[in-house]
C-alpha positions, 0 to 999 in steps of 0.5 A: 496657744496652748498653756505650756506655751506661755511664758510666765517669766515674762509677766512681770516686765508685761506688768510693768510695761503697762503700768508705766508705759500703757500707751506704747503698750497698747499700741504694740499689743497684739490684737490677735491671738487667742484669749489664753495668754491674757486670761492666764495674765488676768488670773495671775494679777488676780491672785496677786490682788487676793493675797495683797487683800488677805494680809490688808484684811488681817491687818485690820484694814477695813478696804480689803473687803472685810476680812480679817480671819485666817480663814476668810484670808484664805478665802479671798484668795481663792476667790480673787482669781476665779472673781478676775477670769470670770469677771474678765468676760463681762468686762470685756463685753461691757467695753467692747460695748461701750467701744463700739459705740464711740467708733472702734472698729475692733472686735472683741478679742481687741476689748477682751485683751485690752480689759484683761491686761488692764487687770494689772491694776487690781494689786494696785488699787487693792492698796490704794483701797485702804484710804477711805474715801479718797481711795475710791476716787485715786483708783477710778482716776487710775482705771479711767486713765488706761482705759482712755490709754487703750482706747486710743492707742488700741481702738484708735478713738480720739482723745478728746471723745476717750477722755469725755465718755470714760470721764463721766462713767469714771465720775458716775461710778465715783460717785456712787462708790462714795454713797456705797462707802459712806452708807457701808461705813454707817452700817458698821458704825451702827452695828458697833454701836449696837454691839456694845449697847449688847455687851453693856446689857449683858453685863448689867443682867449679870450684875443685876443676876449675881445681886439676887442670887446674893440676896436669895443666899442672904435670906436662905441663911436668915431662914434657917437661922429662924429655924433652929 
């Protein structure tokens, strides 16, 4: 397949099939046919996503990886799709991995597919994202929600042992995306803090510069009063 073969008119009802239909999605999937149509699906859902993050992050929001200038809005958006073809690859291998392992008998085109169309969910959760704290935890219940979908209803592997396996990496990696949030949140608290006590001290110099040279204009005057 070839990039003009692709039809880009059909991506949105792709998108909306796998949020609100992923079990019947993934067992209808074609398990074959290149790692074109996927990427180029997993590219656009990414740059969806970045410019989803850059208005956020211009906004002020603090769940849209820090941005909050033009520029580094314009940044994130350049680089959410690039971040989601590469990081598509890695994925992909990491369940392919984690598959094998539980009983799929799949190859890694079947992992790769699966993992880029999951990447649906990347402007969804990019809004979840906002809500501190909770945020985290909705979008990791989200991805472990499909990924149990496409491991039964793509790799064949029961409920039972999907749910189990997918729920305790969801819940590890839950759990350490709180411990990253909260010690992110206190790193920033603190750099505030700090900022202000420098702004306070900058202030207080310049009164306390301004006094002197008030006083040194003051005894400049008695001087030359004493002169003449």
């Amino acid at each position: 397949m070839e990039l003009k073969d692709i039809n880009f008119a059909l991506m949105p009802q792709t998108a909306v099939n796998i949020v609100t239909r992923p079990a019947d999605f993934f067992q209808k999937m074609s398990k074959t046919g290149g790692f074109l149509e996927p990427l180029v699906f997993c590219v656009v859902m990414g740059l969806i996503s970045g410019v989803i993050q850059a208005i956020l992050g211009f906004m002020g929001h603090a769940g849209s990886y820090g941005v909050g200038t033009m520029s580094s809005s314009f940044g994130v958006i350049i680089f959410m799709p690039i971040a989601a073809g590469i990081g598509s690859f890695i994925g992909a291998a990491i369940l392919f991995v984690i598959w094998k392992i539980i009983g799929s008998q799949e190859n890694y085109e079947t992992a790769y597919r699966c993992s880029a169309y999951l990447m649906v969910l990347a402007p969804i959760t990019a809004i979840i994202s906002v809500v501190p704290y909770a945020g985290g935890l909705i979008n990791m219940g989200i991805y472990v929600f499909y990924l149990v979908a496409a491991s039964i209803h793509a790799h064949n592997i029961s409920a039972q042992k999907a749910w189990l396996v997918f729920g305790i990496l969801g819940l590890i990696f839950a759990l350490l995306g709180l411990k990253a949030e909260y010690s992110a949140r206190n790193m920033s608290s603190a750099a505030e803090h700090w900022r202000k006590a420098a702004e306070e001290s900058t202030k207080a110099m310049e009164k306390s510069a301004e006094e002197m040279q008030k006083q040194v204009e003051k005894m400049a005057k008695q001087f030359q009063k004493q002169a003449e």
